[in-house]
N, C-alpha and C positions, 0 to 999 in steps of 0.2 A: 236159470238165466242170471247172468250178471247182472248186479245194480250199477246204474252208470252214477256218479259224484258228481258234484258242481263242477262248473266250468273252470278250470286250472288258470288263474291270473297271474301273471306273471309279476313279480313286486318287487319293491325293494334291489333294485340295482342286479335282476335277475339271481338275487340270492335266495326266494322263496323258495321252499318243498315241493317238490314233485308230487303231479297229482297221483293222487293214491284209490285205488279201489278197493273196498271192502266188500271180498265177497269169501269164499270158503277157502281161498289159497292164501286171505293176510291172517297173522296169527291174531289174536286178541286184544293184544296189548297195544298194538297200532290203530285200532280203529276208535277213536272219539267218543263215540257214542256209549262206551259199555260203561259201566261204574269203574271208579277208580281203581276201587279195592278187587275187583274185577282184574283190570290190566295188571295189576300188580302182584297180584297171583299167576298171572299167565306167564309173565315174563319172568318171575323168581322160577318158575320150575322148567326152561326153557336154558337156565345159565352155568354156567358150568361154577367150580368152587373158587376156580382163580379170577371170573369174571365177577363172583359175589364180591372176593376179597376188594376187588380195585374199585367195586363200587362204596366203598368204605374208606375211603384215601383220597386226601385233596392238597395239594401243594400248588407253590407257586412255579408256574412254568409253562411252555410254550411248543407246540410242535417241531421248533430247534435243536429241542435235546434230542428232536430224534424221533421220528414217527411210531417205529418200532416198538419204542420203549410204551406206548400208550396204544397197542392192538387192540387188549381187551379191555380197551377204555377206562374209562378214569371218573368219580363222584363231580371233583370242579376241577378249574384251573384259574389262577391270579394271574391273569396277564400284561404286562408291559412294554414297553422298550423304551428307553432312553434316547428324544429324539437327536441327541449327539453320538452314541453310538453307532458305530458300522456293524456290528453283531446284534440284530433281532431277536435275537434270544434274550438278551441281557437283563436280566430279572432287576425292576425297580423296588427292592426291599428297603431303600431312603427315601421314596415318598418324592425323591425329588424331578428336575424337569425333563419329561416325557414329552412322548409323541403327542400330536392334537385327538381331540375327540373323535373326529372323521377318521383316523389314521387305527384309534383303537378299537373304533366301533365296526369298522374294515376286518379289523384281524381277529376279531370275536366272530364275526361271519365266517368268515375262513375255516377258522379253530372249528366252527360247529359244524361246518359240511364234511370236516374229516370223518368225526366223532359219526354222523348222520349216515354217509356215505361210503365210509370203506372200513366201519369196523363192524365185526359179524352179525352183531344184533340191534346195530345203531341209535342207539342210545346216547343223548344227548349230554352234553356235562353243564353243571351250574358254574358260570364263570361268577368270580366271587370277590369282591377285594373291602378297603375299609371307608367307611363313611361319618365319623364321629362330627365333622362339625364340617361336612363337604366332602365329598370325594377329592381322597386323595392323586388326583391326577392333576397333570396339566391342563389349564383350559377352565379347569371345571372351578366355581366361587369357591374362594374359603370366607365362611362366616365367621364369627364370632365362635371361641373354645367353649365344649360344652358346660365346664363353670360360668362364665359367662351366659351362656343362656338361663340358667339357672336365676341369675341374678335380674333376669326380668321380672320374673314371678310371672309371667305373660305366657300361657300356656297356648292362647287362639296365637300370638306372634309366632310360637315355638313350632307348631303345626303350617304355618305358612312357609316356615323357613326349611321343613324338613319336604315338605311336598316339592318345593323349589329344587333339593338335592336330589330327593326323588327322581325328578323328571331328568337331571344332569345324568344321575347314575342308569335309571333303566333304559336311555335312547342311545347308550352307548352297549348294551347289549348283558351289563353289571345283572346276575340275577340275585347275589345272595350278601348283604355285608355286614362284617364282621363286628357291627355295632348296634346300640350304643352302650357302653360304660355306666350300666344301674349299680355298683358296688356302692354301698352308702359309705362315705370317709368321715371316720368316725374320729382319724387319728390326723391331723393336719400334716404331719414329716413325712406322711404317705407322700412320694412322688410322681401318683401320680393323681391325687387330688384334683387336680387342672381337669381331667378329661372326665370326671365324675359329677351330678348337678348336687352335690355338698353330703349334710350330714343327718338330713331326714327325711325318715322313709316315705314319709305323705307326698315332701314335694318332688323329689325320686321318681315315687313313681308317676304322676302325673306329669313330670318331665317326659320321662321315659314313654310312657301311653302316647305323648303327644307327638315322639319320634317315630315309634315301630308303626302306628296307624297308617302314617302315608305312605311308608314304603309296602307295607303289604297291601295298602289299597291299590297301587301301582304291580304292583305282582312279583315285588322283589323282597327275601327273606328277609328277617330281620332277626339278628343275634343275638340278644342281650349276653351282657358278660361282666362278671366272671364268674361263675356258681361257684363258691356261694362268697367267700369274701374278699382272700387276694390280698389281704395286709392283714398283721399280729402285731402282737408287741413291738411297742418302738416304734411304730407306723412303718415296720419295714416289709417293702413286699414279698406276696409270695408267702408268709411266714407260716408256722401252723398257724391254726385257727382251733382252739377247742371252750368255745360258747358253747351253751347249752342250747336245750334246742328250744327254751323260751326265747333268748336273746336272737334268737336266728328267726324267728318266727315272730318278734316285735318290733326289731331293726331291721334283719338286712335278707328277707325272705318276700317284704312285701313291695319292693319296686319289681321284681322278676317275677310273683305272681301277677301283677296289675298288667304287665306286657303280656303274658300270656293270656290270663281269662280276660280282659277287658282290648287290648291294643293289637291281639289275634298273632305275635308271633310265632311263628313257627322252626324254630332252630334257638337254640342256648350254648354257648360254651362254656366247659368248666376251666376252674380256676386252674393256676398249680401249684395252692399251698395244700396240705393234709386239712383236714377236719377228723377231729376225735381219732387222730389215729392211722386213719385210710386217707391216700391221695386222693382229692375229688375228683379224677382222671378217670376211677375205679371205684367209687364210693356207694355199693351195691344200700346202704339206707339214701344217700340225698340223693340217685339217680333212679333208682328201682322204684321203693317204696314212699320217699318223699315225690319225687315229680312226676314219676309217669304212673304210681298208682294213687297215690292219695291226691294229687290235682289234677290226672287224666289227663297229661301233657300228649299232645301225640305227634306234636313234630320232632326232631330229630337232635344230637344232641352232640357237637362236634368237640374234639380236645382243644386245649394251644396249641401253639406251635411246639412241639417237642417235648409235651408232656407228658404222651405215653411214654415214651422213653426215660422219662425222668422220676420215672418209679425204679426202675434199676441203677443207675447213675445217680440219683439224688434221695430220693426218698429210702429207697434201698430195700423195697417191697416185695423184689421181683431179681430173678435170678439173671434176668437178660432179656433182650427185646423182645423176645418171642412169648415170652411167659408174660412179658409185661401189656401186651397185645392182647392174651389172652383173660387176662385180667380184668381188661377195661372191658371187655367187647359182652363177655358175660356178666360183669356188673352195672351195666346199663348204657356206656359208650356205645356211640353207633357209627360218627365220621372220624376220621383220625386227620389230624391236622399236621405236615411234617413241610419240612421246609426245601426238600429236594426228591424228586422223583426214583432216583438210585436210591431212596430209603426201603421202599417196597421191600424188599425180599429181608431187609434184619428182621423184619417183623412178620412177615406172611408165607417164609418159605418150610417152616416147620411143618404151619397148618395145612400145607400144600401137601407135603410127603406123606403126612398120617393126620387122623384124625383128632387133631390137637384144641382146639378151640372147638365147644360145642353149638352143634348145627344150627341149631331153636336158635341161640342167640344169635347166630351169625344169621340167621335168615331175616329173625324179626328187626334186627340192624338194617340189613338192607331193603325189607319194604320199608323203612322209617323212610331211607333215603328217596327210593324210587316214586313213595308217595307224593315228595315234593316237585319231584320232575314232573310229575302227572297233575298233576296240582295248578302248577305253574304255566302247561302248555307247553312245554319244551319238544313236545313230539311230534308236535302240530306246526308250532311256532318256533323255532330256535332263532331265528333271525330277525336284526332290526336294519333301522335302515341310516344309513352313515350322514346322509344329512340332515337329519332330524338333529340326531348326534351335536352335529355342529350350529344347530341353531339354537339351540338351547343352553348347551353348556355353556358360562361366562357371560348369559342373557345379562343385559344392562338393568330390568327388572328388578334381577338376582341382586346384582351389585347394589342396586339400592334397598333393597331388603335386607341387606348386610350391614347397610351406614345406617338403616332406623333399631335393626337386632344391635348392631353396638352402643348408640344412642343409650336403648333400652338399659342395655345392663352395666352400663357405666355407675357406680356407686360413689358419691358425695361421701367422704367421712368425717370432713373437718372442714369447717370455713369459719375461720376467726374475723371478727367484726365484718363480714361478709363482702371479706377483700373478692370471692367469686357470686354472679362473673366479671371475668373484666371487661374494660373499657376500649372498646374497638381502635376509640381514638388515642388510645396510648402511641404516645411518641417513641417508643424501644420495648420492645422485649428480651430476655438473652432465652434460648432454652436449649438447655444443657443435657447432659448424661449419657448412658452408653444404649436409651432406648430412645431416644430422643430423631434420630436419622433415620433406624433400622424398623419398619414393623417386622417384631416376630407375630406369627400365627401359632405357636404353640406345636404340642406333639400330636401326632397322627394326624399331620395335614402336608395338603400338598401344594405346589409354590407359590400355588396363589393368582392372581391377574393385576398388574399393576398397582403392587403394594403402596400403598399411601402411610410415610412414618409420621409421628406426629409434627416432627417439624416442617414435611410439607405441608399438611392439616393447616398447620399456623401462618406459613403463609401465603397460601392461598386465600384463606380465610382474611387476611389483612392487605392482602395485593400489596402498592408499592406505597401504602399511608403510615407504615410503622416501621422503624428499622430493627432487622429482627437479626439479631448476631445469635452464632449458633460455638458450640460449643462441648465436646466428649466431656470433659471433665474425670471421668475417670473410665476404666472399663469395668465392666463385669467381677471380672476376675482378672485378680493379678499372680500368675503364679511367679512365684522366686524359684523354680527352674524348670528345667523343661529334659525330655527325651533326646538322651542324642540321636540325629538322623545317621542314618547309613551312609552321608557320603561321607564322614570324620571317622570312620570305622572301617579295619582294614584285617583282612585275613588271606593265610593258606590255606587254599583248599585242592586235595588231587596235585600240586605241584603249578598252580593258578593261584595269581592275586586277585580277589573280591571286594567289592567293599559288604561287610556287615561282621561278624563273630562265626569262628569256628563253633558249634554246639556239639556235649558231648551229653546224652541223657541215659542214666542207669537206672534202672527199675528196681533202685534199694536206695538208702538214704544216706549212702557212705560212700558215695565215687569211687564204689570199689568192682570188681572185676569186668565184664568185657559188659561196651554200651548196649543198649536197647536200640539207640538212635542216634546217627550222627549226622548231621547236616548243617548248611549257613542261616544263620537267624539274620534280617537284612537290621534288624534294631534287636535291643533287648525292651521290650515292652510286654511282658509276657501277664496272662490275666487267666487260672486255669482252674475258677473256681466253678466252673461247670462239664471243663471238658478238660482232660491232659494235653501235656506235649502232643501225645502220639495214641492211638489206639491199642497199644500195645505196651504201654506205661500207663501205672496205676493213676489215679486222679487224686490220691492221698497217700504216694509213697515213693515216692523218687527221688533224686538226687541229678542233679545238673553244672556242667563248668561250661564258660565259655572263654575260650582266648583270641586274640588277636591283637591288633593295637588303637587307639586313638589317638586322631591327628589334629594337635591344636590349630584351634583356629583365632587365636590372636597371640598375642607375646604379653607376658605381664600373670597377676592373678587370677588364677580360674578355679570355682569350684564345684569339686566332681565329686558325686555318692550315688548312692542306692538306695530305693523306697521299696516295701514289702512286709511279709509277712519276716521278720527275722531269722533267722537260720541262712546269713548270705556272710561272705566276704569278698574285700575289694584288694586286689594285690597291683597296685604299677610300679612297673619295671621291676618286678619281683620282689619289691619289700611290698607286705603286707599293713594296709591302711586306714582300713574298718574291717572291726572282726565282730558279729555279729550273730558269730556262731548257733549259739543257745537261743531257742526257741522261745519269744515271750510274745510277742504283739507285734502289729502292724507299726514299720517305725520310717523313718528317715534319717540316713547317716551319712552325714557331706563332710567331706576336707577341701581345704584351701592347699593349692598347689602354684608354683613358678612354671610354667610354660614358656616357649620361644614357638612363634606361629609357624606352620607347617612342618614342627619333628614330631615324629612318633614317639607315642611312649606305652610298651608293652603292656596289656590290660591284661589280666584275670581274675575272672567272679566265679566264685560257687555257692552253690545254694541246696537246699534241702526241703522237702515238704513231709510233711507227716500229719496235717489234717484235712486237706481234701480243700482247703480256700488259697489256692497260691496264687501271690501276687508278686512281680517285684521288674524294677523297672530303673536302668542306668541315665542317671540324671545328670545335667551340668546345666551353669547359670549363665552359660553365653547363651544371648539373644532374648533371655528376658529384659522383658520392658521394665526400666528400674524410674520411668520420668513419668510415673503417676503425680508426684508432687509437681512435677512441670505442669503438667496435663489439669490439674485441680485451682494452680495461678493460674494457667490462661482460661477458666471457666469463671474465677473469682475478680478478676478483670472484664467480663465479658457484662457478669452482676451488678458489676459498677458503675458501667454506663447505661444501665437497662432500665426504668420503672419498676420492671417485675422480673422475676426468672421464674421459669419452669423447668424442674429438675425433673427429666424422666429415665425410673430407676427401676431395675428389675433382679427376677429372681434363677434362681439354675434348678431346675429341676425336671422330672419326665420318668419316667418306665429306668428302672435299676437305677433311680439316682432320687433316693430318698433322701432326707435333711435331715440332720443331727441338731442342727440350730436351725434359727428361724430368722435372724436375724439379717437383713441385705447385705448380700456378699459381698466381696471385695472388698475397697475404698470407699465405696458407694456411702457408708454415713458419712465417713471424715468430709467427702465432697458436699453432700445436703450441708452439713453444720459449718464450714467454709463459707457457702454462697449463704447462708442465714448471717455470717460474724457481717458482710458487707454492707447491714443496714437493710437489702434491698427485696421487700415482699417477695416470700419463697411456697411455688405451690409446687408442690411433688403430685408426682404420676408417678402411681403404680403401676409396673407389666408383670404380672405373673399369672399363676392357676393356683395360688392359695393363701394362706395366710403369711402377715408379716409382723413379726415383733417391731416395735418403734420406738423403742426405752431413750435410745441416744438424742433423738433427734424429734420427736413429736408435737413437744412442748412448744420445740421454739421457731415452728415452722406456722406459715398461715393457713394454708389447705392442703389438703391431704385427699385425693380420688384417684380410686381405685378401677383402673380400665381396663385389667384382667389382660387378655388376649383376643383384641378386639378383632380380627380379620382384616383382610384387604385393605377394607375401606376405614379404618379404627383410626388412621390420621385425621381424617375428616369428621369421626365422630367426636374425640376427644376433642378437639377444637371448636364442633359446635357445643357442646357444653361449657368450653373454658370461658367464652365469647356469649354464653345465654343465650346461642340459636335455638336452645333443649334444654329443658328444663330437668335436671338430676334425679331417675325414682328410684336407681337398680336398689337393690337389697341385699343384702349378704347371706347367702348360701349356707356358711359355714364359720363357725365363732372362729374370731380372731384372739389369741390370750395374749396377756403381758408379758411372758414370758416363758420359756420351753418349759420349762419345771410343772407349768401345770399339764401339760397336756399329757394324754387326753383332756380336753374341756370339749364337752357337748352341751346345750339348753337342755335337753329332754333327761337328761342322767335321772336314774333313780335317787328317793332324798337319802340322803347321810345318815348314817348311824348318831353321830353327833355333830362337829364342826365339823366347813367346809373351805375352810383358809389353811391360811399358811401362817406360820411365826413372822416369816420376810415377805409376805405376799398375800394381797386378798385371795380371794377363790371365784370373783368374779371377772369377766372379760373385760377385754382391751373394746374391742367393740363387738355386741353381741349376734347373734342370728338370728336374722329379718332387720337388721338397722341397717340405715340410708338418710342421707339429709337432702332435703330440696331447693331453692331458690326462695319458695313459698310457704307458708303455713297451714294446718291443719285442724280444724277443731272438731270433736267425737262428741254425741249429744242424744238422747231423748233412746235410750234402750228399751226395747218394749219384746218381754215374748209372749208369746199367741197362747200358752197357757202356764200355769204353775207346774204342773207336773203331767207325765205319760207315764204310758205302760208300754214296758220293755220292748214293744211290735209298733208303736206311735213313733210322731217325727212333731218336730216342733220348732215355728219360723221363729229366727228371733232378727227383728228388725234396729235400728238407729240412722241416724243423720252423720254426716259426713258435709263439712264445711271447709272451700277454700277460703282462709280469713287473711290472705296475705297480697301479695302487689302483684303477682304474676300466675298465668295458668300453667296448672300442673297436675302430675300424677302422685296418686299415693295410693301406696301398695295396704289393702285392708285387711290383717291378720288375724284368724280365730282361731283360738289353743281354749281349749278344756283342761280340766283339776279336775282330776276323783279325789275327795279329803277323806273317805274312809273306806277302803278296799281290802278284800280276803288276801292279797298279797301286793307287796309294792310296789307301787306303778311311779311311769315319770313323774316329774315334778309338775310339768306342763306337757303339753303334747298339742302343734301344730295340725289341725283339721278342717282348716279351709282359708281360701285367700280371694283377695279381688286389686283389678289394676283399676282403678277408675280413673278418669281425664274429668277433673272439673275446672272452670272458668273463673278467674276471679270472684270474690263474692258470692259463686255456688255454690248450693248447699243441697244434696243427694240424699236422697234414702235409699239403704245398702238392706239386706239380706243374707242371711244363711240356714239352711235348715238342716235340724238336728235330728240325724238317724239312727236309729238304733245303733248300725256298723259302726259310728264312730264312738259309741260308749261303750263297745264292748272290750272284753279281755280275754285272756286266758287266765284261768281259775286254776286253783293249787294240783288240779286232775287234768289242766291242760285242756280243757274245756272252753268253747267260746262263750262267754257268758253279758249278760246286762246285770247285772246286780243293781238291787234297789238303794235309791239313799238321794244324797241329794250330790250334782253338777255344775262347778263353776262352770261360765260360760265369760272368757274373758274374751276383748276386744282391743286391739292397738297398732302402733306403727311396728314394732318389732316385741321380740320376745321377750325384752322389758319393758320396754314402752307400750304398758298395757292402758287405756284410756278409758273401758268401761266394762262393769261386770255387772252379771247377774245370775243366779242361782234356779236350775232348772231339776228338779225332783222326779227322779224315777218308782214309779210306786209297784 
């Protein structure tokens, strides 16, 4: 006899599942009740090889491309639309403005009833997208950038704020995202320090713990990334990485173990730089034997975006896609991350034909995967419900947990004679700069909900009692020339005039016999250090002309050249004009020319590649902006009527755009030290995600706060501190230096062989890791621990007093770092092991706490061994990593 199932309710905008009975006609894997590892055996032996394979594959995409294309279903799908598009399909890989939350939490239900209902074994897919500091959608809050949270030291705020995305991301139907950013940035030129919580591992991972908790408490993956570092030498990303496996194991191993064994996630991605040799795409020691057997990982462990592929193409490990597929999947990869749906078959039509990738791995890949579906509910549950969707996302709640999160992490670095905060009743403000109008929110976020830039902040904050003159002053960036567009660019093509360049592409380095490729380039803007021209031209060996003409666009002087890797020349109207033949470095080479506006004058460039980074790019200096010095007078005028100016000034950085300097781009100092010549009190605001050198300009400014990439709502934060609505605690994340020549600078560094300066430069920071200044003061008192010493399996409280001794309440961030002074091998200097945010009251005076546990004394020993070793333990206490205010000596016996 049939067992009859609950009563089938109908839910969720009649998107629910159909009722299902479980009796000897459903196969196994559909019925609820059995163990996981149960259904996931039923159904791995149930699937065919090309069903396994696509259960191994996730890209961004949408039922648009084509139903067909995804029969035998698919692991996830990223889905978007662009609610300005007329094409559905249109894949949001800019993060930017999309459909509403009801619109995408609609088309996740949609997406799932395909998958559910009309492919053979209906099997659900994880729709999947990124969450680093907000989902990035429309609709949905952007908070403050994960550096910035970082700089609360507020781990119970940081837990509020990720539950908040939480709830944004899972009611729109989001099961898996692609965050957060645990890589410790060790190297500040790294760009993308911003989306990382700085440069130690303690607070890292306590960060990190405090993110992946909520979403896996809500039933949504969390990813940590990027196994294992993602930046080398030079802070440039991506680079190798060949640390040893102490350093990997004392740095940058323990925020990605803390998210797994303590914060429960379940899914990691690797990097794409090598470690020791092997891509970590394919790294059969940190995916085999490091994660899933020596920590017992057992969720699943997806690539980047394009990384298997970039064992063949870049790393050069791997003979072609298919091998390189095979690579990963039997060295411990199990999702493969690719960024178009027609990638499938580069990589899985081999193992299709013949038995090419081995089965064990390909199986135990795919219960990794299948586990998470079963896990998750997706078989039960695929669907949400779209007005949830919309009531939650951009809650007003949110938005103010975003103006106390930025509040929080705002850092004080300089207030001279304690010109902040100001004076409400200031009669003029000026506040200037190229961040001054605009809130950025930083990289991997999305558009936000009625961005507040600081100079709304200010005056809102002042209504109509202060006159507030506003002023660019300079931009960002000032390029001296720019790409010609395509409409100045004119060609024959077929017996048709176009506008862009005839292209002519030889697969040798000599423009010599018949092309590989001949086609119109609508610009020359070419960038081909990841991919060639063409697939069918080498990516380190070709040769390129282009002809056509360029049509002035004014009468008078203009000047035209070429930027690249060298190996180019420029010919108009057939004399030859930069000759730049011979290979040396990345260069730029402009002539001055006499134009008459609207002739033509016949262009040819050719170029050559022979190491696999081509760059090169047809430049002219019409339509640069040459009236920065305009722009810096009327900011310097603006200063002059003001009481105060606030200069707000930012940085260029993000994902493939690391820093070679550190120093504020553009005009950006000439304009700070301008409004400083004027006489008139000058506070800078910082906007970036990481450090800034201040050599020009530091001295002679009043205040100096640093407000990172505050979100949304950062206009209104930054101005309740400028104004003393908030009182200043954030802390700095990650050491700031004087000057690029030292960096690397971390706190934690092992000690010196001898000195640690320079001839031209101390060896200490510009401002170090954990400082922040406040409105208020602080006084540290009466150290007391609960014994003299333990044994190696004991814990020991060590207690003091904490005093607000100043005019205003406030937070101050309580920092404790330990010294081993005599160790079997060389440990940090210091090493950060616990923190407190406390709110005291004027005149308050607190008793604080931390107990000391073995875990934080121990090390690795010369055999690599976790050890306590006997001896004796500073136990230092302070506002930052040199602001140490009390110590005491605790003895391991």
């Amino acid at each position: 006899m049939k067992s009859i199932c609950c009563l089938c309710v109908v839910l969720l905008m009649g998107l629910a599942p159909g009722c299902q009975e479980h009796d000897e006609q459903t196969p196994p894997y559909k019925n609820p009740n059995l163990p996981v590892e149960r259904r996931v055996e039923d159904l791995l032996s149930r699937m065919t090889l090309e069903e396994k394979f696509w259960q191994l594959f996730m890209v961004p995409g949408d039922l648009a491309d084509g139903k067909e294309k995804y029969r035998h279903g698919i692991f996830g799908l990223q889905m978007e639309t662009k609610a300005s598009s007329e094409n559905a399909s249109e894949q949001l890989m800019s993060y930017g403005a999309s459909s509403t939350a009801r619109m995408a939490a609609a088309k996740i239900n949609a997406t799932q009833r395909f998958f559910v209902e009309e492919t053979r074994l209906g099997i659900p897919i994880v729709p999947f997208d990124e969450a680093l500091h907000g989902l990035v959608r429309s609709g949905a809050t952007s908070f403050p950038q994960s550096i910035a949270l970082a700089a609360t030291w507020n781990p119970v705020l940081i837990s509020q704020v990720f539950q908040a995305v939480a709830t944004e991301t899972r009611t729109r139907g989001v099961r898996q995202i692609l965050s957060p950013v645990v890589n410790v940035a060790t190297d500040v030129r790294w760009g993308r320090v911003e989306e990382t919580y700085g440069e130690d591992p303690y607070l890292s991972a306590v960060m990190g713990v405090a993110f992946v908790r909520e979403f896996e408490n809500q039933g949504i993956v969390t990813t940590p990334k990027h196994f294992v570092v993602n930046h080398g030498d030079g802070g440039r990303d991506s680079y190798p990485a060949h640390w040893n496996e102490r350093m990997l194991e004392e740095t940058y191993f323990p925020p990605f173990k803390a998210c797994f064994e303590t914060g429960g996630s379940r899914s990691v991605m690797t990097s794409y730089n090598s470690l020791d040799g092997r891509p970590c795409t394919a790294n059969e020691w940190l995916l085999e034997k490091k994660l899933k057997k020596e920590w017992g990982f057992q969720g699943f462990v997806i690539s980047d975006a394009g990384s298997v592929g970039g064992m063949n193409d870049l790393h050069r490990t791997s003979a072609d896609f298919a091998e390189s597929m095979k690579q990963a999947i039997e060295n411990g990869q199990d999702v493969v991350l690719q960024t178009s749906v027609d990638h499938f078959p580069l990589f899985f039509t081999r193992a299709l034909e013949r038995e090419y990738i081995d089965r064990a791995a390909v199986d135990k890949a795919v219960a990794r995967a299948l586990r998470a579906k079963f896990e998750l509910g997706l078989f039960e549950n695929p669907y949400v419900d779209p007005e949830e969707a919309a009531k939650w996302n951009g809650h007003p709640q949110h938005r103010e947990l975003a103006r106390q999160a930025a509040r929080e992490a705002i850092v004080l670095l300089k207030n001279r004679n304690n010109i902040l905060p100001l004076d409400k009743g200031v009669s003029s403000i000026a506040v200037i700069g190229p961040d001054a109008a605009r809130m950025r929110l930083g990289g991997y976020s999305g558009p936000g909900n009625s961005k507040v830039s600081i100079l709304d902040g200010i005056r809102e904050k002042l209504r109509k009692s202060t006159m507030v003159i506003y002023a660019e002053g300079s931009k960002r960036e000032d390029p001296e020339a720019l790409t010609i567009p395509h409409e100045f660019l004119r060609c024959t093509n077929n017996g048709k005039t176009t506008n862009g360049l005839l292209a002519a592409y030889w697969a040798n380095t000599n423009l010599t016999g018949r092309p590989a490729l001949q086609r119109v380039d609508k610009e020359l803007h070419g960038n081909w250090a990841l991919f060639p021209p063409h697939p069918d031209i080498p990516r380190d060996w070709f040769s390129a002309r282009w002809s056509g003409e360029v049509i002035a666009p004014t009468s008078g002087n203009l000047t035209i050249g070429l930027e690249g890797n060298d190996g180019y020349r420029l010919y108009l109207n057939g004399a030859l004009v930069i000759d730049a033949w011979e290979k040396r470095s990345n260069t730029r080479s402009m002539r001055s020319i006499e134009v008459v506006r609207g002739r033509a004058y016949a262009l040819r460039i050719e170029y050559r590649e022979t190491t696999g980074f081509g760059r090169l790019r047809l430049l002219w200096d019409y339509g640069v902006d040459k009236a920065w010095r305009t722009r810096i007078d009327q900011a310097v005028q603006a200063a002059r009527k003001s009481d105060v100016a606030v200069v707000a000034v930012g940085l260029i950085e993000g994902e493939s755009m690391d820093r070679a300097f550190l120093g504020l781009p553009g005009h950006q100092p000439e304009l700070i030290r301008a409004i400083v010549a004027t006489g008139t009190p000058v506070i800078v605001v910082l906007v970036g995600g990481s450090a800034v050198t201040m050599d020009p300009w530091l001295d002679e400014v009043d205040g100096v706060v640093e407000a990172w990439y505050p979100g949304e709502e950062g206009g209104n934060a930054v101005a309740d501190i400028l104004f003393g609505d908030y009182n200043p605690a954030g802390r700095l994340p990650i050491t700031f230096p004087i000057a690029v020549g030292q960096v690397p600078l971390i706190y934690n560094h092992k000690p010196t062989g001898r000195l640690d300066y320079y001839y031209d430069l101390p060896g200490e920071a510009l401002f170090p890791f954990g400082f922040g200044l406040s409105y208020t003061t602080f006084a540290y008192s009466d150290l007391k621990i609960d014994r003299e010493s333990m044994s190696s399996s004991d814990s020991a409280r060590v207690q003091f007093t904490v005093k607000n001794t100043g005019s205003r309440d406030g937070d101050e961030v309580v920092q404790l770092y330990l010294r081993d002074p005599v160790a079997s091998v060389a440990r940090a200097v210091i090493e950060l092991k616990g923190f407190q945010r406390a709110h005291l009251r004027v005149g308050e005076a607190r008793e604080l706490s931390f107990t000391i546990t073995p875990e934080m004394l121990e090390f690795l020993d010369q055999k690599m061994m976790r050890v306590v070793e006997p001896g004796e333990f500073q136990i230092l206490i302070g506002s930052s990593s040199t602001d140490l205010r009390l110590q005491g000596v605790l003895t391991v016996e």
